[in-house]
VOBA-1610 file (N, C-alpha, C; in pm, whole numbers, padded with zeros to 5 digits, always signed):
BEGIN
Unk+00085-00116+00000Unk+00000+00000+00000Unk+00089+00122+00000Unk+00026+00221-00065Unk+00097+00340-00064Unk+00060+00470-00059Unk+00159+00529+00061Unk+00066+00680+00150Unk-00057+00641+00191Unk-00120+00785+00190Unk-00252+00851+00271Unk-00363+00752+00201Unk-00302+00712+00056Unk-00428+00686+00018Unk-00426+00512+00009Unk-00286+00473+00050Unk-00331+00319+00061Unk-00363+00298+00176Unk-00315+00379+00245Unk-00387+00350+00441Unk-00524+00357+00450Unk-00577+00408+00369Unk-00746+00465+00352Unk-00840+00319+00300Unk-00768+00306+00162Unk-00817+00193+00113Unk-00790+00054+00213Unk-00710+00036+00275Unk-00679-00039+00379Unk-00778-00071+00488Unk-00801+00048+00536Unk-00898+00089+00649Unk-01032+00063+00570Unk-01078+00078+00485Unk-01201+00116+00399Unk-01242-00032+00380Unk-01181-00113+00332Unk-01178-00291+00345Unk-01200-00359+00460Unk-01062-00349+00575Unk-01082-00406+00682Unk-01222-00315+00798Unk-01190-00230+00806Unk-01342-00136+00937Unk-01455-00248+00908Unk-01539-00258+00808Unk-01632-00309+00830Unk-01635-00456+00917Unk-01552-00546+00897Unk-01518-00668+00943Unk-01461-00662+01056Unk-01417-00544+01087Unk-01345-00531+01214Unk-01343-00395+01279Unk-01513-00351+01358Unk-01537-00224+01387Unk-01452-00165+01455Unk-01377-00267+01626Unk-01300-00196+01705Unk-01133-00183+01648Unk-01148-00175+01524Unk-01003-00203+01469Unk-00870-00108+01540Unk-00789-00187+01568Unk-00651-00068+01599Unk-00581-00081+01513Unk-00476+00020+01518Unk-00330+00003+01500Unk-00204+00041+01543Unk-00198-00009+01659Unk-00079+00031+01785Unk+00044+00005+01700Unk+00142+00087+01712Unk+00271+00145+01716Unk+00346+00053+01840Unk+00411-00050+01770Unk+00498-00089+01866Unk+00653-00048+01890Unk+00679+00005+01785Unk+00795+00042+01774Unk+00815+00169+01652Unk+00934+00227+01675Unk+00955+00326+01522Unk+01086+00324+01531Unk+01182+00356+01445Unk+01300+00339+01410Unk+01367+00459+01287Unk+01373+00612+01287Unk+01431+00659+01201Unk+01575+00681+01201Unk+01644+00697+01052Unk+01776+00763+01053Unk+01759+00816+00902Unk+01801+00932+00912Unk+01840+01007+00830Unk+01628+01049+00797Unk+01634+00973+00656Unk+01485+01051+00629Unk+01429+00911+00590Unk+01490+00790+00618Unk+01410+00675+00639Unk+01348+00675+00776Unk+01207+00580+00784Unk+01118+00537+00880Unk+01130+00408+00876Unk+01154+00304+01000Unk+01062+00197+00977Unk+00966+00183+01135Unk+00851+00135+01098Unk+00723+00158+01163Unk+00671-00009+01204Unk+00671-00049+01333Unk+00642-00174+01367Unk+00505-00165+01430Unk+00430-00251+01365Unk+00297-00220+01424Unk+00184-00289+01434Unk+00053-00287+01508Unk-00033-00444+01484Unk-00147-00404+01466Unk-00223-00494+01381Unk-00323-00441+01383Unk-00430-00546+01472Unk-00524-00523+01535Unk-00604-00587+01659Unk-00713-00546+01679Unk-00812-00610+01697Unk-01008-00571+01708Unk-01028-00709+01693Unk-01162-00724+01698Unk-01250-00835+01688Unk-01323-00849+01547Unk-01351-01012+01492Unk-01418-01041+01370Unk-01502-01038+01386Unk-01609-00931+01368Unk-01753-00886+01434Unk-01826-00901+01350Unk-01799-00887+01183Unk-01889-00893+01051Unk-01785-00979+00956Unk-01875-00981+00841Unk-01852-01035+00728Unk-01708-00950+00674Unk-01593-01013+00661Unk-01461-00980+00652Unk-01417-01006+00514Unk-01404-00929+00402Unk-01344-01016+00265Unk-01467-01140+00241Unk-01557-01180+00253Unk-01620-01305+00287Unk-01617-01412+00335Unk-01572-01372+00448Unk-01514-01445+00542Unk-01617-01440+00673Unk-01809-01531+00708Unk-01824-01459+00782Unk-01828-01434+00922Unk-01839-01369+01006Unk-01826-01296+01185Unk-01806-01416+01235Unk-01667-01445+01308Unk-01631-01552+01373Unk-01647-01515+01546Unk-01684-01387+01572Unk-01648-01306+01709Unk-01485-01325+01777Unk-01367-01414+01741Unk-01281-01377+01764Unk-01189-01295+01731Unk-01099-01234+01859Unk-00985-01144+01829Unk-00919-01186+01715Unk-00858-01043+01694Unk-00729-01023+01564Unk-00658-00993+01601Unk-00531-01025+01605Unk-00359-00961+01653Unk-00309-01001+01523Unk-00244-00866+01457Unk-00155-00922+01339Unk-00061-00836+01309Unk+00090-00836+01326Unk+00182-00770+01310Unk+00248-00733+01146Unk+00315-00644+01167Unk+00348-00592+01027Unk+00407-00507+01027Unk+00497-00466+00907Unk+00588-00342+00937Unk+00593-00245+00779Unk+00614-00138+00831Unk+00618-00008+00743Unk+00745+00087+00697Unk+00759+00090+00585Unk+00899+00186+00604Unk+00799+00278+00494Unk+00926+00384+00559Unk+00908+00493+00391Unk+01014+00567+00357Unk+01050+00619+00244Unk+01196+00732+00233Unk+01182+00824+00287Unk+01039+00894+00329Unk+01061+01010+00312Unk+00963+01073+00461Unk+01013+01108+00556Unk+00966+01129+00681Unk+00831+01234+00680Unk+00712+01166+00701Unk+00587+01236+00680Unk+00579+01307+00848Unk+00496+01435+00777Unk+00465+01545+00887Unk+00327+01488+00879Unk+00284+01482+01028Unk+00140+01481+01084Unk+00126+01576+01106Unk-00009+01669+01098Unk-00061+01771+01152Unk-00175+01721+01242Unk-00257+01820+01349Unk-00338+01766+01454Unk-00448+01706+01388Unk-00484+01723+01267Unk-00608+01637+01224Unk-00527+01508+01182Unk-00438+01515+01208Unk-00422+01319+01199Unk-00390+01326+01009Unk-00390+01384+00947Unk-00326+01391+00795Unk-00207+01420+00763Unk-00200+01345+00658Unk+00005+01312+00639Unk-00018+01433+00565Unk+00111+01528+00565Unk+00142+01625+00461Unk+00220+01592+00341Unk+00274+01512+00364Unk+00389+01457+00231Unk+00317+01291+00189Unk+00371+01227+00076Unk+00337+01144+00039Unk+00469+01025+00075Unk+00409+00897+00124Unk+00508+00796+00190Unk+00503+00692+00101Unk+00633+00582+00088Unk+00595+00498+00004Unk+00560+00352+00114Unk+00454+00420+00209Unk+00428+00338+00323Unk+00274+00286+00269
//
């Protein structure tokens, strides 16, 4: 996935199947104007998932993120630059 707008499409797929969805930050790691971003994603299979359907158990699933290019958050939670995250 890539940037603002693959995180969206990401979210836009999984939310429904997984209302209380997270994505905790377990770790971050920069140098220079690389990122890498360790992180999980976790909620419950509450609905119909990909078609897959509502099992009511938890999700824990780890995964990691880099990008070249160190994105600015502003307080509404929107990337200013584009990531190849």
């Amino acid at each position: 996935m890539k940037g603002p707008a693959g995180v969206k499409h990401l979210a836009d797929v999984l939310h429904p199947g997984i209302p209380d969805m997270a994505l905790p930050i377990e770790d971050a790691v920069a140098e220079g104007e690389k990122v890498l971003v360790r992180l999980r994603l976790v909620g419950t299979h509450r609905r119909d998932l990909m078609g897959l359907p509502a099992t009511g158990k938890p999700i824990d699933i780890g995964g990691t993120c880099s990008t070249s290019a160190m994105a600015c958050w502003s307080s509404t939670g929107r990337c200013s630059t584009t990531s190849d995250c």
